[in-house]
Structure formats: structure tokens, C-alpha cells
C-alpha positions as CSV (number, residue, x, y, z in Angstrom):
1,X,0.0,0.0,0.0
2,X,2.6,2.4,0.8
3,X,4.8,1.6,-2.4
4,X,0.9,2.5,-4.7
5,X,1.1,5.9,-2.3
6,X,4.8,6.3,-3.1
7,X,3.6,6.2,-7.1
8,X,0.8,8.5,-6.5
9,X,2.9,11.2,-5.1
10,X,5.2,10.9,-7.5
11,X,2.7,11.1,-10.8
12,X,1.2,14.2,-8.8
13,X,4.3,16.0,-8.4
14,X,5.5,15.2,-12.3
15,X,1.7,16.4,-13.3
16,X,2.1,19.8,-11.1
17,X,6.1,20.5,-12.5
18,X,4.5,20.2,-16.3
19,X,2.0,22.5,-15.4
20,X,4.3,25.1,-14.2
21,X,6.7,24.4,-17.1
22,X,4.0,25.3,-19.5
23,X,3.3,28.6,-17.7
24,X,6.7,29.7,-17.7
25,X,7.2,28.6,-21.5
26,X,7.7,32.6,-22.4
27,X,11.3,32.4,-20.6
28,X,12.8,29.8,-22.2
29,X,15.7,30.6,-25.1
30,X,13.2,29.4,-28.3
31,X,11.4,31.4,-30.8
32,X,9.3,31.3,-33.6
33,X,9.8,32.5,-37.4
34,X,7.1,33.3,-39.7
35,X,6.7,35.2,-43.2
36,X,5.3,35.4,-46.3
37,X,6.3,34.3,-49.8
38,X,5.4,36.2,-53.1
39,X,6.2,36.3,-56.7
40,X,7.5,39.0,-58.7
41,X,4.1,40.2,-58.9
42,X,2.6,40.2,-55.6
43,X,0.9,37.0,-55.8
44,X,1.0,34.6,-53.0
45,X,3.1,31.4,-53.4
46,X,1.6,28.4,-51.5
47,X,3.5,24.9,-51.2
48,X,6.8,26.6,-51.3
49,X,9.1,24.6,-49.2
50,X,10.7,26.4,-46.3
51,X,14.1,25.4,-44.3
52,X,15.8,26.8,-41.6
53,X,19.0,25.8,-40.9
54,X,22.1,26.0,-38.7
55,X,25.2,25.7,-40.5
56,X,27.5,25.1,-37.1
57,X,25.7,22.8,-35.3
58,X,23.6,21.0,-38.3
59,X,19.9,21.9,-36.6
60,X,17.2,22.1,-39.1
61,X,13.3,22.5,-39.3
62,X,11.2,22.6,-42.3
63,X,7.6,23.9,-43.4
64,X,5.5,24.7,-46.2
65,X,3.4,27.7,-47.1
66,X,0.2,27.6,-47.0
67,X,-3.0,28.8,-49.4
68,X,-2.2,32.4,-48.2
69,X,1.5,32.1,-48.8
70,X,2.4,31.8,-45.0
71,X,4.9,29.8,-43.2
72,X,5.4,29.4,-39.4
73,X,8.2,27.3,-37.3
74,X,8.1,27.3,-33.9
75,X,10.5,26.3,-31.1
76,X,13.3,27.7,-32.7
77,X,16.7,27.9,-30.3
78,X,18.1,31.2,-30.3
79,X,21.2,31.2,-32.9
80,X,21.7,32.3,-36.2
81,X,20.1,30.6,-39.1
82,X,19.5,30.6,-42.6
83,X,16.6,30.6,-44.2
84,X,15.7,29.3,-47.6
85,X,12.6,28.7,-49.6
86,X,12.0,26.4,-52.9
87,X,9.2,26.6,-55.0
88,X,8.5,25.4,-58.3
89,X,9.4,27.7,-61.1
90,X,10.9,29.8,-59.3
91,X,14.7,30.4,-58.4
92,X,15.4,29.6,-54.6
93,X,16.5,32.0,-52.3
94,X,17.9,32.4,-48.8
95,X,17.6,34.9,-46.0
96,X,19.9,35.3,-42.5
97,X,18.1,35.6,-39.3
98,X,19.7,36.2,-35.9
99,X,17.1,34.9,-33.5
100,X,17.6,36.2,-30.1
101,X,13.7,37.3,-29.3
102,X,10.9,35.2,-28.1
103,X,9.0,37.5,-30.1
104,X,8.3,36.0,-33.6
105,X,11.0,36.8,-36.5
106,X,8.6,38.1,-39.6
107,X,10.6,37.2,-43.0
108,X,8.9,38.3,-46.0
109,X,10.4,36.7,-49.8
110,X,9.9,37.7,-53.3
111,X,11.1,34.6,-55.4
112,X,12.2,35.4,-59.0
113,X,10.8,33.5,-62.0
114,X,13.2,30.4,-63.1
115,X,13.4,27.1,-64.5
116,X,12.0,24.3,-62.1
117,X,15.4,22.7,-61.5
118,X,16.8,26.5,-61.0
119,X,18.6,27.5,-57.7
120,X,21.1,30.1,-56.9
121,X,23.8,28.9,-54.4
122,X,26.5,31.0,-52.9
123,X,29.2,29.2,-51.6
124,X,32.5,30.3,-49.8
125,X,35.9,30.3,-51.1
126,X,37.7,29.3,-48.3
127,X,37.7,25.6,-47.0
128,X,37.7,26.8,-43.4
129,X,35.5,25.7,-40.2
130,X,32.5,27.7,-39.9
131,X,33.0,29.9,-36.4
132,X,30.4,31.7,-34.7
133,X,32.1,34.7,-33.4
134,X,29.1,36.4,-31.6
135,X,28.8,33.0,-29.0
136,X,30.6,32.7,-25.8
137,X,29.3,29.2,-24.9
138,X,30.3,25.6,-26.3
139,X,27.0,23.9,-27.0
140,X,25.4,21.8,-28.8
141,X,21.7,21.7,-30.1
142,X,19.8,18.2,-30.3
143,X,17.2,18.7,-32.6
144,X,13.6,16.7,-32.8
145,X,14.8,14.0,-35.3
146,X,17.8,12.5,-32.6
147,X,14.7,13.1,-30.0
148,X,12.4,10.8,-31.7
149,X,15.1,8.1,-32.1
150,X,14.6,5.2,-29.0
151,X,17.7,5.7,-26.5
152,X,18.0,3.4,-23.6
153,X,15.3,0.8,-22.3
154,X,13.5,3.1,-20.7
155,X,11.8,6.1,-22.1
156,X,12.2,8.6,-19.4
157,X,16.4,7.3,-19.6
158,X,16.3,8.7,-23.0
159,X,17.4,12.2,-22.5
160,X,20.4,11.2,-19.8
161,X,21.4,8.8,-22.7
162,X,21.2,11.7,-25.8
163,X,23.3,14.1,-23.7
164,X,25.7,11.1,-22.7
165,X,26.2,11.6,-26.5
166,X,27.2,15.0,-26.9
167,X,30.8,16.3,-26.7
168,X,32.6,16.2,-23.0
169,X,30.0,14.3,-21.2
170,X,30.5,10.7,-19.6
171,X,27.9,8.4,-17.1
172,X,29.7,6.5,-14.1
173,X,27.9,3.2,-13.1
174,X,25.1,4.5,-11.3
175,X,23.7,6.5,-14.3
176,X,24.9,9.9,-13.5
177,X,26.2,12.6,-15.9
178,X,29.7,14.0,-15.6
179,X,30.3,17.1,-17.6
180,X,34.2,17.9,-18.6
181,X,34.9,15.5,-15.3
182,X,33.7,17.1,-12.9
183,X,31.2,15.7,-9.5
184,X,27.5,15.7,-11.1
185,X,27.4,19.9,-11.4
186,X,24.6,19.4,-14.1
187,X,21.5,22.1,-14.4
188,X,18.6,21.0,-16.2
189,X,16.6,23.9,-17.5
190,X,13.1,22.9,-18.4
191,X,11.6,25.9,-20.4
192,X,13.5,28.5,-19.0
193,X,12.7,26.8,-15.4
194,X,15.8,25.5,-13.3
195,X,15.1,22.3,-11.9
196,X,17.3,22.2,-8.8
197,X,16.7,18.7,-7.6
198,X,19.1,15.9,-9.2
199,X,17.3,14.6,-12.3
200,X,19.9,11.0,-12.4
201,X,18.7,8.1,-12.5
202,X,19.5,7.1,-8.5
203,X,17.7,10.2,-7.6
204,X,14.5,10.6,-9.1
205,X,12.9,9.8,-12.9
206,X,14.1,11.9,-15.7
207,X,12.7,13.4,-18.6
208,X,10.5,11.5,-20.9
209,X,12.1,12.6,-24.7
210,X,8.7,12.2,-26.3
211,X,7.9,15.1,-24.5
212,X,10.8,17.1,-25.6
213,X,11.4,19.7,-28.9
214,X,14.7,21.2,-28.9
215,X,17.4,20.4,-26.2
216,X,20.7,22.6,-26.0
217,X,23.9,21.1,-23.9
218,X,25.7,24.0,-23.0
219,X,29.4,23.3,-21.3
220,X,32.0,26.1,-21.4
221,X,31.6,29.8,-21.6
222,X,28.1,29.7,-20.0
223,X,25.7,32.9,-20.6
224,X,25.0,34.6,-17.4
225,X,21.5,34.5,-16.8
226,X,22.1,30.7,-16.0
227,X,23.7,30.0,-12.2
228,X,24.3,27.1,-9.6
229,X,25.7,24.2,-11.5
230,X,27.6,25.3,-13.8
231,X,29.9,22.5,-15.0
232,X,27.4,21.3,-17.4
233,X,23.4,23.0,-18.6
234,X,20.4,21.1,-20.5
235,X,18.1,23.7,-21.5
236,X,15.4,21.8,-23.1
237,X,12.2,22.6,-24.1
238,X,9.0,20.7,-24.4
239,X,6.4,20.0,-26.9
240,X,3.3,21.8,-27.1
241,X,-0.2,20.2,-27.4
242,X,-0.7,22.2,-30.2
243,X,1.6,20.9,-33.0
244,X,0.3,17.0,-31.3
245,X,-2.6,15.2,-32.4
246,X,-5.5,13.8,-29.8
247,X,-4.0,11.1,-28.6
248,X,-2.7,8.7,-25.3
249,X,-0.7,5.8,-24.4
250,X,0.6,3.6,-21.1
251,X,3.9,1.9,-21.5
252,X,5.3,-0.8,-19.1
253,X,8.9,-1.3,-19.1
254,X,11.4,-3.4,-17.0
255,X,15.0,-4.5,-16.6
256,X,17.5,-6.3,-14.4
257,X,18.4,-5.4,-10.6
258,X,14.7,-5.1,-10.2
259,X,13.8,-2.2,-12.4
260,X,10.8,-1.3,-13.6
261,X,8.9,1.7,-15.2
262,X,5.3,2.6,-16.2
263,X,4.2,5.6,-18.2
264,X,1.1,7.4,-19.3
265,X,1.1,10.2,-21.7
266,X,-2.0,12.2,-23.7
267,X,-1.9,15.2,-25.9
268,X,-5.1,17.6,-27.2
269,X,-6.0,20.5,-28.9
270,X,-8.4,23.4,-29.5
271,X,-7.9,26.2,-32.1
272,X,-5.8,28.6,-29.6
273,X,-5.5,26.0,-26.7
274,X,-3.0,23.2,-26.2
275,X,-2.3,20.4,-23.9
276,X,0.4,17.8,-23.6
277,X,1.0,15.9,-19.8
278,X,3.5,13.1,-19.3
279,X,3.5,10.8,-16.1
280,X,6.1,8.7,-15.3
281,X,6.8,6.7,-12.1
């Protein structure tokens, strides 16, 4: 009986943290980028294919305009991107953005007429590595494809075993992360929340990566406005229920040494409202 109050508590705590994650999802370092597409004449171009990418660390997100000739991404991590859109017969073109806002970035783009197959590309002359001279911190952005991918036997294990992945970062035998070497000085940052208490696996459940959009390791040369552990910080930031359809699931997993896992998860939508909960225990 105690061990089915034990769960309880836990499921309630995880239910109440999501809640105030979503209110506080204005601080965290993400942004959205919308525009408009046109041709030379005004018209607007629907279907046109839209990518925004990172050239340094390789993060990419892609849309399509719709009958009006709009685009919108969302969950963008602040950094500086490039922005290009395809559409047949017309010659592509790109725009640089320097997202730094959690206002939206409005791009508008007037594609020239062209052969289907046409695209203008501008490429350097100098085989050197790209260097990103306005950015103090070494970090490294995980974008929602690696996300999606299953990582360790247990989903809410996923996200220690993704950042055991990036650059400088190593578990010991009891599951705990150890940034450039040092004693567990890890702060995870869950939409611009700090989550003080230890998220390892000895201490208490992580992170289920279903629930997850974008997540940025930071480890050298941290901005400011993070503090306390600063040997090592996962900013992520989660999914909102309005880019997931209506949908739920329970999943039941188990391993050696007498572990065990069970999950629940739904996601919903209105017109303007979201919703997306994830209970592990």
C-alpha cells in the first residue's frame, strides 16, 4: 500500500512540474519565425518549401506555405540561421536571421521567376570551419529528429542517454552525468525553469524525450543568466499540445536489478489552446 502511495505522489508531483513548465514557457531561449512568400508580382506562393537551418551545429526545421503564402516554425533555439525557400518555377533564395527574441522573426520573400530545376547557391571560397564569433558558450543543439530516435530501455532514460552523447560528457555506473569530469554539477533547465533537484537516475525519474522539442547542452563559456551548476546545462524545451494530435498511451517497461517503469502520456487540442501531460513513475 505504501509503495501505490509512493507512485501516487510521484505522478502528482511530475503532473504539477509540467503545469508550471507550460506557464513559464515565455522564458525559455526558443522562438518562432514566420513570413510570407510572393512572386515578382505580388501573388502569393503556397507549397513553397521552407528550411531553416544552422550551419554550425547542423539543426534544421522545415515547413510549407500555406493557401495564403504563409509559413510558421516554432520552437526555434536562439542562434543564427538561414533561411531558404523552394518553389517550383521559381529560383530559390535564402535569407539570414539572428534569432535572439521570443518574439516572432517576420521574414517576407519575393522569389524570381526560373526554370524548375533553377537554384542560386553562394558558396564560400575558403575551406575553413565555420566559427560563430558572436557566441561565448560551447554547445550543442539536439534537434527533434535524434529526439524521436529510442535511446536506452526506458523512455524517461532517453534524454540522460542523448546528452551522454554530446561532446565532454561521460555516465559512471550508477547513471549519473559528468560534464568535462567534474562531480555531477549538471543544471537542467526545463523551459526556461531550473530544476534544482538531481534529475539521475538514482535520484529521481528523468525526462520523458517524447515530451521534448529542442534540447541545448551547454558546457564552457556559460551565458549569465544561468547559475548554480555550472559545470554542465540542459536547456530543453518541451512539446506543445498544439503541433500533437488527440492522442494517449501507457507503456510498461522493466530490466535487471529489479527495475521497472510505467508511463502514461495524452496530448489535445483546440484552435488557440494546447495540452500535452507526461506521467512517469
Amino acid at each position: 500500500m505504501n509503495y501505490r502511495t509512493h507512485i501516487y505522489t510521484i505522478a502528482l508531483l511530475l503532473f504539477a512540474l509540467l503545469l508550471a513548465c507550460s506557464s513559464a514557457s515565455a522564458q525559455a531561449r526558443i522562438g518562432n519565425i514566420q513570413g510570407t512568400v510572393k512572386d515578382p508580382n505580388g501573388a502569393l506562393v503556397s507549397g513553397a518549401n521552407v528550411t531553416v537551418t544552422q550551419p554550425v551545429t547542423g539543426y534544421q526545421q522545415t515547413a510549407q506555405t500555406d493557401a495564403q503564402g504563409n509559413f510558421k516554425l516554432v520552437n526555434v533555439p536562439f542562434n543564427t540561421y538561414t533561411v531558404r525557400i523552394e518553389a517550383e518555377g521559381f529560383q530559390a533564395t535564402e535569407q539570414h536571421l539572428d534569432l535572439e527574441s521570443t518574439l516572432p522573426s517576420s521574414l517576407d520573400f519575393t522569389l524570381a521567376v526560373g526554370a524548375a530545376s533553377e537554384t542560386v547557391t553562394v558558396t564560400g571560397g575558403l575551406d575553413t570551419a565555420m566559427v560563430e564569433t558572436d557566441r561565448t558558450s560551447s554547445d550543442t543543439d539536439i534537434s527533434q529528429t535524434i529526439l524521436e530516435r529510442p535511446m536506452g530501455a526506458a523512455p524517461s532514460k532517453g534524454a540522460s542517454a542523448i546528452v551522454a552523447s554530446a561532446p565532454g560528457f561521460v555516465t559512471d555506473d550508477n547513471g549519473r552525468l559528468h560534464p568535462r569530469g567534474s562531480e555531477s554539477q549538471v543544471q537542467f533547465v526545463v523551459d526556461g525553469v531550473p530544476i534544482t533537484d538531481n534529475l539521475s537516475a538514482i535520484f529521481s525519474t528523468s525526462i520523458d524525450t517524447r515530451t521534448l522539442r529542442t534540447v541545448e547542452v551547454l558546457t564552457g563559456g556559460i551565458p549569465a543568466e544561468f547559475g548554480d551548476k555550472l559545470a554542465g546545462v540542459i536547456n530543453v524545451n518541451t512539446r506543445s499540445g498544439l503541433e500533437m494530435p488527440t492522442q494517449g498511451g501507457i507503456t510498461f517497461s522493466g530490466g535487471s536489478f529489479s527495475t521497472g517503469e510505467v508511463g502514461a502520456d495524452f496530448s489535445t487540442h483546440t484552435k488557440k489552446f494546447g495540452f500535452l501531460t507526461n506521467l512517469t513513475a
